[in-house]
N, C-alpha and C positions, 0 to 999 in steps of 0.2 A: 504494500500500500504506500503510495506514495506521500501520504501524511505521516510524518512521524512523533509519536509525543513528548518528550523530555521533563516529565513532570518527575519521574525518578530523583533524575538531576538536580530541580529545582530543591523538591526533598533534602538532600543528601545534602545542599548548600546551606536549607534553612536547620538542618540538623533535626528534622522534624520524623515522624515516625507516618508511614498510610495511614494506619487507626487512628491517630491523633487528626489529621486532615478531614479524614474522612467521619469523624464523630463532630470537629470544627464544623463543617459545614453542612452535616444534614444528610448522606449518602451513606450506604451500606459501604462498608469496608470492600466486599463483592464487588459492587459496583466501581469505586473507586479503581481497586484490583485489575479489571477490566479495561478503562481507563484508560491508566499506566500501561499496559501491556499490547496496548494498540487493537485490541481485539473490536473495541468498541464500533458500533455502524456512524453511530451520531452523539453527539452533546448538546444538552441542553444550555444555551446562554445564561441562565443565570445559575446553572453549574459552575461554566466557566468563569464566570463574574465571581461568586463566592471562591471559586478557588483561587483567582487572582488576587484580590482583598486581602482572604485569609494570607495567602504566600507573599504579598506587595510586591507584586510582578503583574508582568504588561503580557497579554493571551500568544503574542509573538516569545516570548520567552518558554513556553511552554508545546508550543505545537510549532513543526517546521514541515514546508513542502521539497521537497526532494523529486525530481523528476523521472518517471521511468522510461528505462529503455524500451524499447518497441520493438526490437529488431527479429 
């Protein structure tokens, strides 16, 4: 998939824990899990919003597009 999501990363800088984020702002640990792991179809904007808030990060810090090959 060409969306990738670095919310791992963001984590890991804020020194923060999944469960702790994902109890912050309202989302099954599961779900969060999902998330992270890029499996996800869709997010919800004011997922996204709560999670940028909670982490004081900008939605570009978190999600990047990556182009695929075609060939």
């Amino acid at each position: 998939m060409p969306i990738i999501i670095d919310l791992d990363v963001m984590l890991a800088t804020r020194k923060m824990k999944s469960s702790e984020l994902a109890e912050a702002i309202g989302i099954t640990p599961q779900n969060l899990s999902v998330l992270k792991a890029g499996r996800a179809k869709a997010v919800r904007f004011s997922t996204l919003d709560a999670i940028c808030k909670h982490l004081e990060c900008q939605p570009g810090d978190i999600l990047r597009y990556i182009e695929e090959d075609n060939e």
